[in-house]
Structures are given as C-alpha cells and as structure tokens.
N, C-alpha and C positions, 0 to 999 in steps of 0.2 A: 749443628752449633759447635763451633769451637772457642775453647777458653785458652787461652795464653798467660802465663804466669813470667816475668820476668825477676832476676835480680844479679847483682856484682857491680852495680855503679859506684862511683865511689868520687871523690877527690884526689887529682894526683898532680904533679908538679910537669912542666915541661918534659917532654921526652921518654914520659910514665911509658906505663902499661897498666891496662884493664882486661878483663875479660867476662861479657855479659850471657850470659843463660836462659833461656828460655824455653820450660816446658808446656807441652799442649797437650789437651785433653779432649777428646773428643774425634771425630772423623774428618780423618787428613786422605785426603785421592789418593792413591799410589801413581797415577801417569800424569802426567803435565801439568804440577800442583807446582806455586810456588808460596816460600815463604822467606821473613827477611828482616833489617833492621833500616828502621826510619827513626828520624829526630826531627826535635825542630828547639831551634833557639829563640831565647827570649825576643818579639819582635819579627821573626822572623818565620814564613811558611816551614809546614813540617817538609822533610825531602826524603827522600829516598834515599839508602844508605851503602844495601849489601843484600842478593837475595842468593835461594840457591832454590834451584827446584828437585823433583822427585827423583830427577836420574844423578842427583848431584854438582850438577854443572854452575856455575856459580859466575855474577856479576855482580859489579861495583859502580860506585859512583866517582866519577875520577879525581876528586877529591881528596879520597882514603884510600884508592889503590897503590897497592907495594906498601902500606901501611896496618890495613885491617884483612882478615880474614875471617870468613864465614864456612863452619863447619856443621853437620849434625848427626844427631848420633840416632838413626830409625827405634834401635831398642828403646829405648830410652824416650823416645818420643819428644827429643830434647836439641834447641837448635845454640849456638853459639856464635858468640863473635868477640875473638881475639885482638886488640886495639892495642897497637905499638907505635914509638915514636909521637907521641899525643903533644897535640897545639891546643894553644887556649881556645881555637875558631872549633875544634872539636866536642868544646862546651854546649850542652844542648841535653834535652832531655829523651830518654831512648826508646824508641817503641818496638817492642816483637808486634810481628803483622803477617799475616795467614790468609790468602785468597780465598773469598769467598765463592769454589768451587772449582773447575780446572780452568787453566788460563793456560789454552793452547800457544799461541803469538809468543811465547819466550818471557823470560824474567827480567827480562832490561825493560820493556814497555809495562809490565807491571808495575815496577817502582814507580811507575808514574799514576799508577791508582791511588784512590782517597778510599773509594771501598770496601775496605775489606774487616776480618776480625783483626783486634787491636789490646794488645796487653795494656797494665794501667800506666807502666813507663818507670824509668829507672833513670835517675841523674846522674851525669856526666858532668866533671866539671874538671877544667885543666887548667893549673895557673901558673903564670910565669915567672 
C-alpha cells in the first residue's frame, strides 16, 4: 500500500509559476517503478501529465512539455513538478499517482493507466 500526500497548488495569473510536491509512504519498487502527475479538468477526463520512473528517466504529455518539469528526490521519498509559463487550459485539479507495482513497458504507456494509487488532489487554477 502506498499513500501519497500532495500540496503547492494554488492560484496564479497567466504566465505563473507553481510548484507541486508530493510525498509517499509506503513501498515504492526500486526498478521499473513509475510515478507522476495527472489532472483532470472540470468536465473533462482525468490525463496523464508528467511521469518519471525509478532510474529517473522522465516523460511528458506534449501539452506541458518545455513547460513543466518533473523531479524527485529518493531521500525524501518526495516527487515534484515544477509548472512554468502557466495557461488558464492548465487549470484542472492535480493528482500525484504511483503504479500499482512495477510497470516494465516505460512510463509513457503508464500515463495512460487509470489504475493506480492516487493522492486526494491539489487545485490548480490559472487565470487570464
């Protein structure tokens, strides 16, 4: 069982910056584990955002890439994602999300799971 805690959302203007946090508790795989940030806007399915997995290697949703970045910090047991350049379509509410066990096939097909553990969500809201 893993728990995920998120927070750093917030309200910011066109062109913001955010930066969201998420720590986990519990037992994370050390090889072909991934974890990551999803959203989903009002009305709208949740997506897939930004993952990185256990060797560090990190995908995007081309949406936010050259925009956000996903880091984490193993000590820490604490994942991140740095939000620059922020549009109001970036509005949405934001989930930390953690494979429920290793997910050999890469972290780009993972985004595309519904599966997995799921923090309670942190808003995101960008206005023009």
């Amino acid at each position: 069982q893993v728990q995920l805690v998120e927070s750093g959302g917030g309200s910011v203007q066109t062109g913001g910056s955010l930066r969201l946090s998420c720590v986990a508790s519990g037992y994370l795989p050390s090889q072909y584990y991934c974890w990551g940030w999803f959203r989903q806007a009002p009305g709208k399915e949740r997506e897939g955002v930004a993952a990185i997995d256990s060797g560090g290697s990190t995908t995007y949703a081309g949406s936010v890439k050259g925009r956000f970045t996903i880091s984490k910090d193993n000590a820490k047991n604490t994942l991140y994602l740095e939000m620059n350049s922020l549009k109001p379509e970036d509005t949405a509410m934001y989930y930390c999300a953690a494979a429920r066990g290793v997910w050999p096939s890469g972290c780009t097909s993972w985004l595309l799971s519904t599966s997995n553990y799921w923090g309670q969500g942190t808003q995101v809201t960008v206005s023009s």
